[in-house]
N, C-alpha and C positions, 0 to 999 in steps of 0.2 A: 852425299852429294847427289843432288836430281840429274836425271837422266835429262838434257837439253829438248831430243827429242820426243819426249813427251806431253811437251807443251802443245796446246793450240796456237796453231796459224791464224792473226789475228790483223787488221788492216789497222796502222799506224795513226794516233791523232795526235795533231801539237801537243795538247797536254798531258797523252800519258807518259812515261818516267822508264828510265833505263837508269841501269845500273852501271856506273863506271867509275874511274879515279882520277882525284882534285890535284891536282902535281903541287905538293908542297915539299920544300927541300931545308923549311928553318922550323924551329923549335920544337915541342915535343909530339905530335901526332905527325908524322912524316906519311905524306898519301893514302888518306883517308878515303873509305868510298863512300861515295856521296849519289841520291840520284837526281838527274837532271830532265828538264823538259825535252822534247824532240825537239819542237819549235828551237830553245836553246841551242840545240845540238846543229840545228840547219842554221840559223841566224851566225853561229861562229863562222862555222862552213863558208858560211855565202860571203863575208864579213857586214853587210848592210840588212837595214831592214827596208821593207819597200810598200810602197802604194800602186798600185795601180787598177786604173779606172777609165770606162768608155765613157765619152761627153759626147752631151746633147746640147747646143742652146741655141735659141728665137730671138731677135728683137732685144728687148732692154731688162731680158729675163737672164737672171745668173745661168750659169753651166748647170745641167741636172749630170750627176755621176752615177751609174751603175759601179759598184766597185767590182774589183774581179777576185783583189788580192790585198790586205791593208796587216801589215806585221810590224807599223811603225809605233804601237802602243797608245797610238792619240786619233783623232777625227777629225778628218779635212772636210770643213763646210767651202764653197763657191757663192763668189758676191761678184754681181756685176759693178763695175766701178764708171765708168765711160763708155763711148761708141769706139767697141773693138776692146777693152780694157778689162780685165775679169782678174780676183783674186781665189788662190788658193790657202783657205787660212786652218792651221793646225790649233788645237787644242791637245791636252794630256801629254805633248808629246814639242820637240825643237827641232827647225831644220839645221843643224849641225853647223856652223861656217865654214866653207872651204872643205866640207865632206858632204854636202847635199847637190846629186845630180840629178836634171829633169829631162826626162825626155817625151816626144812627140810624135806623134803618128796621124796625121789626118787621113783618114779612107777616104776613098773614094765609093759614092754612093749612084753616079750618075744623076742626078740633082744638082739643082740650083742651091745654095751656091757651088763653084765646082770647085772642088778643094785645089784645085793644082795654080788656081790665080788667089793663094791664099796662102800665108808661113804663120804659126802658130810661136809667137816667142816667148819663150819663160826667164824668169829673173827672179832669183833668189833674194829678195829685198830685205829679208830680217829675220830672227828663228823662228817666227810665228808666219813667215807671208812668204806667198810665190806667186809675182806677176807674170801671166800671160796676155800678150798682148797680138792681137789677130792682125795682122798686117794683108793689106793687096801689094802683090807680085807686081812690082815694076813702076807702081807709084806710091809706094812704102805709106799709104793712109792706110789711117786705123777702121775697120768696118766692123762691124756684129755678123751672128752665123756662122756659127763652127761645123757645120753638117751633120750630118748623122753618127759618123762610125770615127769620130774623133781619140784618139788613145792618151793618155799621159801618165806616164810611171816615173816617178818619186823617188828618188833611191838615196837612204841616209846612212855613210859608210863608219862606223867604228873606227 
């Protein structure tokens, strides 16, 4: 048997492999070791996988996304739809029904426009789409201009 402590100290990536055991309790190979991805190991953990991404967007230009984080196995492209109206669309990958949550952050940048006369709404339309729609604060019209330091994280639960 190896000495544990004789291995190197090594910084962790999603794809390398640990060693552990498949809990099986029917037929004849009863817990088997098997090895698993880390990513695997955090995605059970977490129970969701996630996206999340800073948006930019101008005028009658879709969202441009900086992604920060994307563990959902597919790639969300941004299509501007209308004034104020933007889509979030997935390929390789589904938004879940009734287990996909969005959430929203608009920063504040000090700039025009000012995010706090603005509400960013999302709407799960289908497993492929999430409408966001930019609403002004207290006269609920749709406008364009999501500011600079815009957030929206994805989250599709198991």
């Amino acid at each position: 048997m190896a000495i544990i402590s004789s291995y190197p100290t090594v910084v962790a990536e999603p794809n390398d492999l640990l060693i552990g055991t498949k809990i099986i309790n029917t037929g004849t190979i009863i817990n088997p070791t098997k090895t698993f991805r880390i990513q695997e190991v955090v995605d059970a953990a977490l129970g969701y996988k996630v996206y999340t991404a800073l948006l930019t967007q101008t005028g009658v230009n879709p969202p441009v996304a900086t992604v920060l984080k994307n563990t959902t196995g597919g790639t969300i492209a941004f299509a501007y739809d209308n004034v104020g109206v933007y889509r979030a669309v997935i390929t390789g990958a589904n938004f879940t029904a009734n287990k996909t949550a969005v959430f929203i952050t608009t920063g504040l940048t000090g700039v025009a426009p000012n995010p706090a006369d603005r509400q960013l709404v999302p709407t799960v339309t289908s497993n492929t789409e999430v409408t966001l729609t930019n609403l002004e604060t207290g006269s609920a019209a749709t406008t364009n201009e999501l500011g600079e330091t815009t957030t929206i994280e994805i989250r599709i639960y198991s």
